[in-house]
C-alpha distance (Angstrom), angle and dihedral (degrees) to the residues before:
residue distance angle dihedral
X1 . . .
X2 3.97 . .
X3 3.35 127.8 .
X4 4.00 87.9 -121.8
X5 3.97 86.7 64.8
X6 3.63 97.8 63.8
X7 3.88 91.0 52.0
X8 3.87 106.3 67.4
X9 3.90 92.9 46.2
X10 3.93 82.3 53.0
X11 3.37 92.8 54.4
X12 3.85 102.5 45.3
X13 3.77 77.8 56.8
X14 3.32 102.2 59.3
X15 3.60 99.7 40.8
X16 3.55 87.1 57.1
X17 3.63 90.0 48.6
X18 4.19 90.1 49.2
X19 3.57 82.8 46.0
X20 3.96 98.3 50.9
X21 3.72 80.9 45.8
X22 3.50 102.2 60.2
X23 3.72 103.2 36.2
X24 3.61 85.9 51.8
X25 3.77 85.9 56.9
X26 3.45 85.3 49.3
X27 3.46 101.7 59.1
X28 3.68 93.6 42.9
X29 3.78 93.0 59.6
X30 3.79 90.6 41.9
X31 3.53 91.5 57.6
X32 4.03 103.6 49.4
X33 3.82 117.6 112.0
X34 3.91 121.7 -107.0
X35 3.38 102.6 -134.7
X36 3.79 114.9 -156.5
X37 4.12 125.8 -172.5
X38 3.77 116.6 -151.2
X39 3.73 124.3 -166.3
X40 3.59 136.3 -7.7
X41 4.08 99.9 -39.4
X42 3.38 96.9 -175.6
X43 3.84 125.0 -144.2
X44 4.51 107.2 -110.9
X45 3.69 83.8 -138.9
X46 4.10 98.6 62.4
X47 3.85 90.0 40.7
X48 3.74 88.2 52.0
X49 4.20 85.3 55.5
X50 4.11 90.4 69.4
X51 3.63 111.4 77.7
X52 4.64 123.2 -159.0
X53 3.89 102.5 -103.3
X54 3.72 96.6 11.4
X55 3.74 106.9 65.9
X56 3.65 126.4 74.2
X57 3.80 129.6 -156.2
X58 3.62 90.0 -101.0
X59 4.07 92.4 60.9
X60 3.77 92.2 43.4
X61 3.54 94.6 59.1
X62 3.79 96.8 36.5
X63 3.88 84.7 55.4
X64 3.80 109.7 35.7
X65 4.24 88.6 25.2
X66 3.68 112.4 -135.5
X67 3.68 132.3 -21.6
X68 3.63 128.3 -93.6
X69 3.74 84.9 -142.8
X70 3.93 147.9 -15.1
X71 3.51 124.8 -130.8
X72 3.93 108.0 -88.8
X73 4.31 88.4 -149.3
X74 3.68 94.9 37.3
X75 4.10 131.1 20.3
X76 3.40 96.8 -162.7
X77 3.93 83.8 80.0
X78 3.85 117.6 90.8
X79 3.95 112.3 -167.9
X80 4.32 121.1 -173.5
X81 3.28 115.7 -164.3
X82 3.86 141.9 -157.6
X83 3.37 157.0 111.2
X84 4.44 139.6 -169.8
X85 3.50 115.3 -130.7
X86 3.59 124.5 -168.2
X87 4.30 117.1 -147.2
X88 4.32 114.9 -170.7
X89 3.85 102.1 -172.2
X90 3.72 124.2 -60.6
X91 4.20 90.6 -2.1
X92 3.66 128.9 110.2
X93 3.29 116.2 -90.9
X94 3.78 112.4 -96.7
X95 3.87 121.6 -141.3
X96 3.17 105.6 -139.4
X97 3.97 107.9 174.3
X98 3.86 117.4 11.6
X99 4.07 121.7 179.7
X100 3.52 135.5 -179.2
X101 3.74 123.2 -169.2
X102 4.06 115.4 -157.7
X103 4.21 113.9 -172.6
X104 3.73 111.2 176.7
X105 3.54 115.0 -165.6
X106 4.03 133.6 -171.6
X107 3.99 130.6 -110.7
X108 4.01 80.7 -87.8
X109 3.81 90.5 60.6
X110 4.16 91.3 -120.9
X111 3.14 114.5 138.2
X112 4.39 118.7 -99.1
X113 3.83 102.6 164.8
X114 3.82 142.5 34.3
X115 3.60 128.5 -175.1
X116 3.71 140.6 166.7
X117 4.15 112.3 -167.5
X118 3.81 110.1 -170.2
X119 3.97 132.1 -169.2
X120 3.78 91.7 -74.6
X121 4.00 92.9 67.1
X122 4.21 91.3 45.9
X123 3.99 121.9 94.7
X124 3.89 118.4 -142.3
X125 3.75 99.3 -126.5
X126 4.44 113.5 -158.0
X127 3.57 109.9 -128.8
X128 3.78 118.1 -139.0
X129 3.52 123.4 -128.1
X130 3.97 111.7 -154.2
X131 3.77 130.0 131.4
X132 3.60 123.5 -126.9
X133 3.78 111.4 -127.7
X134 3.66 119.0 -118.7
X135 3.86 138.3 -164.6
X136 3.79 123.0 -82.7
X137 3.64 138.0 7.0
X138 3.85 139.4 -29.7
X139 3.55 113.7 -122.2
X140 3.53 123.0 -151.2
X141 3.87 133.1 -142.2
X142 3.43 99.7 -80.2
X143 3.88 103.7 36.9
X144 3.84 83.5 53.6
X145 4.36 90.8 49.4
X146 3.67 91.5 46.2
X147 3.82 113.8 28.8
X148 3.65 108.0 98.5
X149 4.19 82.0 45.4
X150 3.88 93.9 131.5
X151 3.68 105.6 -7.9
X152 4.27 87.8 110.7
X153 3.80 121.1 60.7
X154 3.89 115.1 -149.6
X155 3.60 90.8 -114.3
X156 3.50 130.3 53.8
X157 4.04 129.7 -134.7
X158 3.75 95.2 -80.7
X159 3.96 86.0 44.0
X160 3.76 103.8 -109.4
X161 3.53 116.7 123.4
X162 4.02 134.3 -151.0
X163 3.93 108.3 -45.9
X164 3.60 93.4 19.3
């Protein structure tokens, strides 16, 4: 055999190998999670910082920033909100860390209560898929496509028609 012989089967090989290669690397990237952060997830270490009695509205918010929400019964209730969720392809999105931060303060705005909930104290709730019924008639395809077919007249009442 010639030297020239050896050389194609060698290079079949290694484009296969270059191509194993890359659509491994393919795959791999295809398959990492997008991880999203939704929010204010706030760092343990700053909401250890504000101390029951001590802390004032003012130093609550210029630590933690401003609340995901107030307490619709009772302002004196400061709740932050969020949670990272991590999505690999088609899946649901899995929450992986989830915090809520509750800071209940008195009429004098100082600071009584601090408390951070985490995804151990939530409940998954099932959400129920029904339709409520409405008045009328269900259309299909076609009666949608073609039902204003003839029901206007190029000309109006006065006899002008569009762009007149």
């Amino acid at each position: 055999m010639t030297r020239s012989n050896f050389s194609a089967p060698r290079t079949v090989i290694r484009t296969a190998l270059l191509g194993s290669v890359l659509l491994a690397g393919l795959a791999a990237t295809g398959c990492s999670p997008t991880v999203a952060t939704r929010g204010n997830l706030t760092d343990p270490q700053l909401v250890a910082e504000l101390q029951p009695g001590q802390s004032r509205r003012d130093d609550v918010a210029a630590v933690l920033g401003t609340p995901t929400s107030v307490g619709t019964f009772d302002p004196n209730v400061w709740y932050y909100i969020g949670q990272k969720t991590e999505k690999t392809a088609f899946f649901e999105p899995e929450v992986t860390e989830r915090r809520v931060v509750v800071a209940r303060f008195d009429d004098n705005g100082v600071l009584r209560e601090i408390k951070t909930l985490d995804k151990s104290n939530g409940q998954d709730i099932d959400l129920v898929e029904r339709t409520t019924p409405t008045a009328g008639r269900e259309m299909g395809f076609l009666e949608q496509m073609m039902g204003n077919v003839g029901r206007f007249s190029a000309k109006d009442t006065k006899g002008k028609g569009p762009g007149s």
